[in-house]
Every structure is written in structure tokens, then in C-alpha cells.
BALUMNU-924278 format. One record per residue: residue in one letter; x, y, z of N, C-alpha, C in turn. Coordinates in steps of 0.001 Angstrom, whole numbers, plus 500000, padded with zeros to 6 digits. Last residue first. Layout:
[A,[X,Y,Z],[X,Y,Z],[X,Y,Z]]
...
This chain:
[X,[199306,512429,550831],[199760,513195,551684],[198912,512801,553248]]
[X,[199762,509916,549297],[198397,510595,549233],[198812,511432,551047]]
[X,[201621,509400,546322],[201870,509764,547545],[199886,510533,547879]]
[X,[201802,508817,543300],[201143,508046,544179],[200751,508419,545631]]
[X,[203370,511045,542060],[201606,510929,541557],[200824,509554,542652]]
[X,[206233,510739,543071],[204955,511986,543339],[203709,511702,543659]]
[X,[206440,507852,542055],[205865,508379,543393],[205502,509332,543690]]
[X,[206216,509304,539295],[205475,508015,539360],[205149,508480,541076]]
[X,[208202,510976,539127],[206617,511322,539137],[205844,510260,539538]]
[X,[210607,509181,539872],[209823,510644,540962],[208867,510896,540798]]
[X,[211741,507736,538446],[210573,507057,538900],[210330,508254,539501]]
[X,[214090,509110,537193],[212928,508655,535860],[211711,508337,537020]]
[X,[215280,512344,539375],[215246,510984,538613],[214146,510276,538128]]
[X,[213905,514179,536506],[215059,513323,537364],[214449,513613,538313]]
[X,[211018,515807,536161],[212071,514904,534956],[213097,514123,535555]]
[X,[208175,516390,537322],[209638,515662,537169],[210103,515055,536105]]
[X,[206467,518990,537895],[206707,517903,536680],[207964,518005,537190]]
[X,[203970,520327,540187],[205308,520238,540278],[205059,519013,538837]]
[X,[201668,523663,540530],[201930,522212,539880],[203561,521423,539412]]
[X,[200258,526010,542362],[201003,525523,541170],[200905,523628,541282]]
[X,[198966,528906,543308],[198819,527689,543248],[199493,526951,541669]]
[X,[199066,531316,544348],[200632,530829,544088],[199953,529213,544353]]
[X,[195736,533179,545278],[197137,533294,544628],[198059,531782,544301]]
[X,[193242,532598,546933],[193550,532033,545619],[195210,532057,544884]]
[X,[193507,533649,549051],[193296,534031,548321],[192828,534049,547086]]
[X,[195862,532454,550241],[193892,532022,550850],[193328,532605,550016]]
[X,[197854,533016,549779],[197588,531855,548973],[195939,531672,549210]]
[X,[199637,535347,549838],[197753,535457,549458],[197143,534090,549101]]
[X,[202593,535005,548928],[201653,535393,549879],[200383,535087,549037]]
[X,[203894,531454,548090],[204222,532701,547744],[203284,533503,549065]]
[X,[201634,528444,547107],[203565,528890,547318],[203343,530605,547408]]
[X,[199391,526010,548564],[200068,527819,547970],[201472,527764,548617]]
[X,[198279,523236,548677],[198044,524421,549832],[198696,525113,548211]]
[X,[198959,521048,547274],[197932,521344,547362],[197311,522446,548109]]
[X,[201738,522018,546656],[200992,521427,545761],[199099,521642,545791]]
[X,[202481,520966,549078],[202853,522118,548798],[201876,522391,547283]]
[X,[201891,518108,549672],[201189,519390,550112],[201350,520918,549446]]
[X,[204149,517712,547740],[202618,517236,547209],[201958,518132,547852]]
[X,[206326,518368,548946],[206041,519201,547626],[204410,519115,546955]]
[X,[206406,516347,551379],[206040,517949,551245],[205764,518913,549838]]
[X,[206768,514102,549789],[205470,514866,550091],[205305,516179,550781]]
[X,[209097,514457,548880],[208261,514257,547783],[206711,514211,548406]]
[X,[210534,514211,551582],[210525,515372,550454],[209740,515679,549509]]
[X,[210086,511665,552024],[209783,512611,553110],[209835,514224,552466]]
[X,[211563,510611,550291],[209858,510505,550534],[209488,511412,551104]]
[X,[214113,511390,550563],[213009,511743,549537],[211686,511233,549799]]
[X,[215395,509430,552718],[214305,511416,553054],[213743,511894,551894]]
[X,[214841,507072,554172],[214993,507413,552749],[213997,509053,552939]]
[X,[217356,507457,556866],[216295,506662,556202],[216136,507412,554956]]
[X,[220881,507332,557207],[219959,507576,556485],[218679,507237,556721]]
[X,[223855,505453,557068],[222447,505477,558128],[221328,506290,558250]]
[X,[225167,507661,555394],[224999,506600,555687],[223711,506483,557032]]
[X,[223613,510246,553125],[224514,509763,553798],[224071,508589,554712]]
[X,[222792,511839,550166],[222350,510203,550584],[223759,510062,551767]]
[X,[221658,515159,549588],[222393,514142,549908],[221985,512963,550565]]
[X,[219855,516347,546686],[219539,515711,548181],[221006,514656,548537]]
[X,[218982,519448,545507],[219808,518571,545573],[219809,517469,546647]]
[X,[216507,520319,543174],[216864,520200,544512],[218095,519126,544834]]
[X,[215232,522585,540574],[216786,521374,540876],[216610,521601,542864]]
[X,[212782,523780,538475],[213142,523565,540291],[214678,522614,539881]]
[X,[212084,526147,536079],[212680,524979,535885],[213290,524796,537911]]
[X,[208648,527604,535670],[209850,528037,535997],[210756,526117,536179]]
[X,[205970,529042,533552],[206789,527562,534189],[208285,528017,534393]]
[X,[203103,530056,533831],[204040,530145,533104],[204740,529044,533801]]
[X,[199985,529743,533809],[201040,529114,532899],[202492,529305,533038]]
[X,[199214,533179,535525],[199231,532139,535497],[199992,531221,534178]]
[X,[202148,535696,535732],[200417,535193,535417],[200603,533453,535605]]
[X,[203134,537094,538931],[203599,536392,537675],[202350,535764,537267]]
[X,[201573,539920,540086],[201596,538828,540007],[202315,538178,538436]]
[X,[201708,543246,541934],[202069,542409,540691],[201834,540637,540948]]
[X,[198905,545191,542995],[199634,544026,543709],[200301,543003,542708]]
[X,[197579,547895,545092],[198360,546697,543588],[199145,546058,543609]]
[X,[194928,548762,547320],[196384,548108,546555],[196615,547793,545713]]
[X,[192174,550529,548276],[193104,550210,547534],[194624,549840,547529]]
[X,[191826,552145,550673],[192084,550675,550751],[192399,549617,549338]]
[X,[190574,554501,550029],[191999,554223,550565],[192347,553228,550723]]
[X,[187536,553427,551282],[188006,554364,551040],[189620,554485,551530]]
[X,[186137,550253,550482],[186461,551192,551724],[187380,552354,551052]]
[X,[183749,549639,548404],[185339,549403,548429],[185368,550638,549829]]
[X,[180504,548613,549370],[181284,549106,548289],[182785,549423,548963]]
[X,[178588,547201,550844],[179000,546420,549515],[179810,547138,548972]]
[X,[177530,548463,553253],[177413,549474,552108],[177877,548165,550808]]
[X,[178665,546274,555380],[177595,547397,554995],[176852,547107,553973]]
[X,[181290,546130,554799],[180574,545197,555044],[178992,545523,555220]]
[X,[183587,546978,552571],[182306,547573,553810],[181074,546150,553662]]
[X,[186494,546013,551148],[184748,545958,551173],[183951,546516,552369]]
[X,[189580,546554,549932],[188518,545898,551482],[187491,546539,550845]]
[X,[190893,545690,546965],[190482,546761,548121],[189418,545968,548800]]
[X,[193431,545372,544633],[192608,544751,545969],[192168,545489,546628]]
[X,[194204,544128,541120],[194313,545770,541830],[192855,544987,543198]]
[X,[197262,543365,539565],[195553,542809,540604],[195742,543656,541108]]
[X,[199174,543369,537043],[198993,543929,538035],[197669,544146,538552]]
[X,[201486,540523,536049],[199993,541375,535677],[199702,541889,537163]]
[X,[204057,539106,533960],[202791,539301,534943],[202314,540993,534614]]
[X,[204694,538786,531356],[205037,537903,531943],[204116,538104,533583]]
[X,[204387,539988,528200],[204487,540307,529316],[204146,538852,530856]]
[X,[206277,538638,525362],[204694,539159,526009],[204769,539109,526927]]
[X,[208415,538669,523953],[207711,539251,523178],[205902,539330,524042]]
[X,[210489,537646,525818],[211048,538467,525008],[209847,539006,524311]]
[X,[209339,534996,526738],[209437,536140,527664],[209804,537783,527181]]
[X,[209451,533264,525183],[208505,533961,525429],[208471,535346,526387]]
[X,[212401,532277,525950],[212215,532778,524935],[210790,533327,524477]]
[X,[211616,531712,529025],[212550,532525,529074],[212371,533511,527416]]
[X,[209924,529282,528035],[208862,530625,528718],[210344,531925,528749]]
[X,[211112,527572,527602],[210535,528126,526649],[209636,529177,526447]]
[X,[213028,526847,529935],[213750,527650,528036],[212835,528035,527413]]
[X,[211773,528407,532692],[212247,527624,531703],[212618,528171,530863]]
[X,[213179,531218,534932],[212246,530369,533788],[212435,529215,533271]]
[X,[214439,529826,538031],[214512,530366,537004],[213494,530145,536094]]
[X,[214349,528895,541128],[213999,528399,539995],[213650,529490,538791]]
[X,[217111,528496,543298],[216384,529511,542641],[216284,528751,541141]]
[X,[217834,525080,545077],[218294,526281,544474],[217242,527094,544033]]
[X,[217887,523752,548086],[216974,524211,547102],[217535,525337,546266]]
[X,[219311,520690,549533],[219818,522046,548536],[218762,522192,547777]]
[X,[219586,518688,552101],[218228,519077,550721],[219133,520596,550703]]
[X,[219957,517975,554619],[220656,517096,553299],[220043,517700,551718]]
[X,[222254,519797,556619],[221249,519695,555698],[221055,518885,554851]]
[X,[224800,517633,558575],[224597,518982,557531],[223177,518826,557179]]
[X,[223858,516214,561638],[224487,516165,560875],[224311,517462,559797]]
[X,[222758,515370,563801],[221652,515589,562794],[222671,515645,561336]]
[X,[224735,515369,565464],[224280,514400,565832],[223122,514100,564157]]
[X,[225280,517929,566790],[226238,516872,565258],[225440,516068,564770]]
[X,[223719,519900,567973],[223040,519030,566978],[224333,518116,565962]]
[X,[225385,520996,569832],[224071,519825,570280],[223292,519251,568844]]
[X,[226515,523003,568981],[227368,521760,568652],[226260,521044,569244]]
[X,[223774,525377,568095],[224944,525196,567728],[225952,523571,567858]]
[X,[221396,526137,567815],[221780,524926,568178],[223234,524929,568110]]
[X,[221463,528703,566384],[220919,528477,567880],[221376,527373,568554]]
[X,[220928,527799,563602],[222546,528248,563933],[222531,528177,565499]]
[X,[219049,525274,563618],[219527,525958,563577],[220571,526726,564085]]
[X,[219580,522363,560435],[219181,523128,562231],[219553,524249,562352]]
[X,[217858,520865,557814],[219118,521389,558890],[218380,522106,559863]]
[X,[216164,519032,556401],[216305,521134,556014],[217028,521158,557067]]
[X,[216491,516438,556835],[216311,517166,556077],[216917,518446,555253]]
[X,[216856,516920,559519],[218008,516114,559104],[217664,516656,557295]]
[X,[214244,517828,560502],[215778,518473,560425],[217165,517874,559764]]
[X,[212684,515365,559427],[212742,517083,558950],[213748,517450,559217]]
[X,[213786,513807,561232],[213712,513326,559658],[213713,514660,558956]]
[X,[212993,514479,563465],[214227,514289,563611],[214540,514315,561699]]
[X,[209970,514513,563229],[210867,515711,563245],[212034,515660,563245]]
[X,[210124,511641,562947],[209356,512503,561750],[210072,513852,562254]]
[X,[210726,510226,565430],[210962,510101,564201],[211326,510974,563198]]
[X,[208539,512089,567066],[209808,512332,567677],[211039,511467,565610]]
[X,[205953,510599,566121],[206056,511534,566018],[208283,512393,566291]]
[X,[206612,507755,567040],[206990,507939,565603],[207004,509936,565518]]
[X,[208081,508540,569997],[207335,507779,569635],[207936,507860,567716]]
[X,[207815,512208,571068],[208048,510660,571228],[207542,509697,569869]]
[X,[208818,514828,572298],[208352,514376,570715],[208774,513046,571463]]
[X,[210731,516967,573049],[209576,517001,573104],[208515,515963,572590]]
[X,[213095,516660,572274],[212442,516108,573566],[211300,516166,573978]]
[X,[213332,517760,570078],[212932,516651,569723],[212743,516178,570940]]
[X,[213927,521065,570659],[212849,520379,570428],[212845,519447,570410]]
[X,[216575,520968,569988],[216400,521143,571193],[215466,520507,571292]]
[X,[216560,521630,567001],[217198,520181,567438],[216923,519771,568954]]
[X,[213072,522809,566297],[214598,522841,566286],[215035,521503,566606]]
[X,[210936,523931,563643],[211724,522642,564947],[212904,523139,564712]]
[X,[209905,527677,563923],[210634,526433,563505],[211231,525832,564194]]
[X,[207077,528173,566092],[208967,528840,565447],[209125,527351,564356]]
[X,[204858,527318,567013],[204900,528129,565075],[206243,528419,564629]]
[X,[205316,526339,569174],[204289,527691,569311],[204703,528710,567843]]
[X,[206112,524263,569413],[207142,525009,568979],[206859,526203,568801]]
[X,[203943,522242,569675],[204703,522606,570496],[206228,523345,570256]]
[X,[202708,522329,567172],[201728,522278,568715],[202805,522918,569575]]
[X,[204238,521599,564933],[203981,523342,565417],[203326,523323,566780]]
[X,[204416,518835,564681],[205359,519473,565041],[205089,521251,565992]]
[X,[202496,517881,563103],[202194,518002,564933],[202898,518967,565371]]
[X,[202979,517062,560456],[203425,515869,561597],[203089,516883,563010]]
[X,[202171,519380,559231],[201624,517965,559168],[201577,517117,560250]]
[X,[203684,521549,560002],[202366,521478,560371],[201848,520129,560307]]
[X,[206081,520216,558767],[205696,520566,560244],[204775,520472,560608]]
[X,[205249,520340,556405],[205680,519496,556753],[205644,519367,558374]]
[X,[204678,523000,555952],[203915,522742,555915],[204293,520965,556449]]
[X,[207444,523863,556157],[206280,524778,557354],[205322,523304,557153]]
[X,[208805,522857,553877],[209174,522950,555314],[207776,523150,556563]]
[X,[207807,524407,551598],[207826,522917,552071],[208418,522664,553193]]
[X,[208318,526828,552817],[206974,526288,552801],[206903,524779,552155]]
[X,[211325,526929,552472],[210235,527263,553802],[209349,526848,553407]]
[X,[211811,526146,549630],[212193,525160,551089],[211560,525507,552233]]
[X,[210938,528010,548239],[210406,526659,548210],[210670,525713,549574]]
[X,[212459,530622,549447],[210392,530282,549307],[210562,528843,549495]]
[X,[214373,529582,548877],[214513,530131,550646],[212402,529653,550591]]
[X,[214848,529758,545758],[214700,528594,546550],[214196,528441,548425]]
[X,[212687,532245,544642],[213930,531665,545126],[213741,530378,545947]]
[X,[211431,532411,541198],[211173,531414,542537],[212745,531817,543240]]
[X,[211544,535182,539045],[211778,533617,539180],[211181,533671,541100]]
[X,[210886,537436,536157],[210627,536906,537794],[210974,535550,537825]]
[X,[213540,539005,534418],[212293,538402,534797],[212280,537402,535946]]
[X,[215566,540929,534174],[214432,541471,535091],[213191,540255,535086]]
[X,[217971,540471,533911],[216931,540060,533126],[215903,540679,533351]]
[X,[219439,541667,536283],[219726,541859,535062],[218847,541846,533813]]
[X,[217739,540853,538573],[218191,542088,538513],[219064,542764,537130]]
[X,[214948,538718,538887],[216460,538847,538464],[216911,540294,538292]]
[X,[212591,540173,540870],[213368,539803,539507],[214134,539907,539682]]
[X,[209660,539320,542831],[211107,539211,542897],[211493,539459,542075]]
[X,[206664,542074,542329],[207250,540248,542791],[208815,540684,542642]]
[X,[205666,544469,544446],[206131,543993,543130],[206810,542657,543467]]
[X,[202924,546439,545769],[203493,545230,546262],[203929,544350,544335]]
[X,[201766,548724,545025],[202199,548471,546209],[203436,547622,546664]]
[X,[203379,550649,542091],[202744,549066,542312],[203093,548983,544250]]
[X,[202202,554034,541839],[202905,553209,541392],[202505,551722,542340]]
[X,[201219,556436,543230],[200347,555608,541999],[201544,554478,540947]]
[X,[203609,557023,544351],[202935,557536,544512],[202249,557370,543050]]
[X,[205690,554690,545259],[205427,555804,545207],[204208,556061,544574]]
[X,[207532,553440,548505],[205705,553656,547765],[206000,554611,546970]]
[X,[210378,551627,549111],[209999,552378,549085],[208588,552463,548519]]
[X,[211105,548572,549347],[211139,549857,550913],[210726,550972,550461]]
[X,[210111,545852,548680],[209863,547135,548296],[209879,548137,549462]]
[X,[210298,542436,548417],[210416,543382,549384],[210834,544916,549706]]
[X,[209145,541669,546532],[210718,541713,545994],[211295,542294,547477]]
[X,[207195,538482,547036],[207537,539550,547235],[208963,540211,546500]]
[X,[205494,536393,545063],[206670,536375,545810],[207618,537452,545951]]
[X,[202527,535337,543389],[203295,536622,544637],[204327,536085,545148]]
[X,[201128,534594,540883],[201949,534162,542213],[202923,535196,542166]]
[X,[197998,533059,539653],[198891,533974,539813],[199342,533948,540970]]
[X,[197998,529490,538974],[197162,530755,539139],[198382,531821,539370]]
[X,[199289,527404,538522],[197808,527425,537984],[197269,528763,538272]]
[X,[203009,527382,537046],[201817,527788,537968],[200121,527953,537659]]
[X,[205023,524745,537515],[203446,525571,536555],[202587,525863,537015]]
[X,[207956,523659,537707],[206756,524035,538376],[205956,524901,537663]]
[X,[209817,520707,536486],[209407,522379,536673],[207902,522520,537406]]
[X,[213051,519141,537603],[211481,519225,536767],[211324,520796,536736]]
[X,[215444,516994,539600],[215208,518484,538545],[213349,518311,537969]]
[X,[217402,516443,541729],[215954,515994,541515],[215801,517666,540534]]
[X,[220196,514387,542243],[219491,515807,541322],[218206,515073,541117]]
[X,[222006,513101,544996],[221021,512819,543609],[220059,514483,543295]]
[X,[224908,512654,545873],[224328,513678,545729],[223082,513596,544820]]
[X,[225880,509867,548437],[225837,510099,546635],[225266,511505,547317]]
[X,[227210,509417,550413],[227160,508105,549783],[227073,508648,548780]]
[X,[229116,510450,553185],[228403,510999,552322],[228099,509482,551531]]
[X,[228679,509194,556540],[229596,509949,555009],[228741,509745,554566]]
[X,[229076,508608,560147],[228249,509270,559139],[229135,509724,557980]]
């Protein structure tokens, strides 16, 4: 097993609706935002981390191929593939080889070899970064439970809940290594992003929340197969 190439898959993602991606807030105060999205800590404006994109293109890849029946929802592991025959046994070997194994596994997985997919943190774009300087970039959804009754808001069940608004566009780079004996794992990549695509990125996706839209720019044919893949 070596390396052959590193190919950059770059574009952006646009979001169609508003999107939650926690900052994970230990403290409440008191008529201030329940629940605030991620920011850069200098800029303060919100981006994607990559840990989001790759878990839920991940999960949902799983879920696809079967995988979760018998992993009772953990993530595949390398242990797991005895479980698995046939093409199914394939397809999870393809995921981990993918998104890697885990630290649990320790030397039983050489065999899978490193991760081959690097998701980095998707930042604004250039033209939403220079918008960003003169109009507010999300918006605070205010949620309360209902009485199922009465039709009216349960008492105290108010939340707030920031969201990056809809349009805006953050710039993705995934990195994918090509090592020898390989099958071709961008496919296998380029439809998890399609599901991903068609399910939600972030929390509340049942909701309606973190529905977006992936544009490729590298490499030149990716949208083309993006736009063909019928998940």
C-alpha cells in the first residue's frame, strides 16, 4: 500500500435554510440566546467545522448501506466487518477506508490503512466574508412546545435558538488520498454529500433547519457526477 496522489475537492456550500451548529454553551443567562452557533473566535463569524461535515456524511452513509442494523448506531468499526458479507461487507470496508477507524481498533486494522478523506473547516466565502462587515449574518428563532390541548405555548418552554440565515455560503476543501489498490472512494464520497444534501447538516434538521446545497469547483468533472449520482 502507497500513496499515489492527494486530489483537492474544493466548492461551496449554500445554505437553503437556517443552520445550527452548536458552539456548545456551558453557561444560560438569563434572557440571553439558549442555544448559539459556532464562531471563529477572532472574526466572530460563523463557519462549518469539518468534524460536522464528515460525521454526517459519514452517519448517513452508514445508514444507507445497512451498516447501523448491526452496530446498534455506534460507528463501523474495523471489528465489525465480520459481520457483513457479500457486497454489503464491500461498502463498509470502503467507508472505513474512507473516514478511518477507530483508536479502539488499534493494530487489527493496518489492513484499512490511514483515513483517506481530510475534511477541513468551511469558512465564509470571499463574498459573504466582505458582506459580512455591513449585515448581520444570523438570526435568532425563538421555539416553544405547544399543548396539545389548549393550541397555546406551554409555559417555560420557550428557547432561542441562533441560526446562520439562510443564502449565505461558506467555501468546503476535502482532501482525498489515492493509494494503491484503492477502489475509487470519491464516488463513494460524492454520494454521501448528495444524501447529505438531501437529509440536514447541523441540529433540528426535522425541523426544517441546515438544509443546504453543495457547488464544485475542483476537480472540473465533480459537478457533473455530483448532479448524476441518484443516491
Amino acid at each position: 500500500m502507497h500513496l499515489i496522489e492527494i486530489r483537492q475537492i474544493q466548492g461551496h456550500i449554500t445554505l437553503l435554510s437556517g443552520l445550527h451548529i452548536g458552539a456548545g454553551d456551558t453557561e444560560l443567562h438569563i434572557g440571553g440566546i439558549d442555544k448559539s452557533v459556532v464562531c471563529h473566535p477572532h472574526t466572530r463569524h460563523p463557519y462549518i467545522p469539518g468534524s460536522s461535515l464528515k460525521g454526517k456524511t459519514r452517519s448517513l452513509l452508514e445508514m444507507r448501506s445497512g451498516c447501523m442494523a448491526k452496530t446498534s448506531g455506534k460507528p463501523l468499526r474495523f471489528i465489525d466487518l465480520k459481520k457483513y458479507e457479500g457486497q454489503q461487507k464491500t461498502v463498509a470496508r470502503n467507508i472505513l477506508q474512507l473516514f478511518g477507524t477507530s483508536g479502539a481498533d488499534k493494530g487489527d486494522a493496518q489492513e484499512i490503512g490511514p483515513a483517506r478523506g481530510s475534511f477541513s473547516d468551511c469558512f465564509l466565502s470571499e463574498e459573504w466574508t466582505e458582506r459580512a462587515m455591513s449585515i448581520p449574518l444570523t438570526e435568532i428563532k425563538a421555539e416553544t412546545a405547544i399543548d396539545r390541548i389548549s393550541g397555546t405555548a406551554q409555559r417555560g418552554s420557550l428557547r432561542l435558538t441562533e441560526r446562520v440565515v439562510a443564502d449565505v455560503k461558506f467555501s468546503f476543501s476535502i482532501s482525498l488520498k489515492v493509494m494503491s489498490d484503492d477502489p475509487d472512494l470519491s464516488e463513494l464520497l460524492l454520494k454521501g454529500l448528495k444524501l447529505l444534501e438531501l437529509d440536514a447538516l447541523g441540529g433540528s434538521g426535522s425541523r426544517g433547519y441546515g438544509r443546504v446545497k453543495f457547488t464544485f469547483s475542483e476537480p472540473a468533472d465533480f459537478q457533473n457526477r455530483f448532479d448524476a449520482i441518484v443516491p
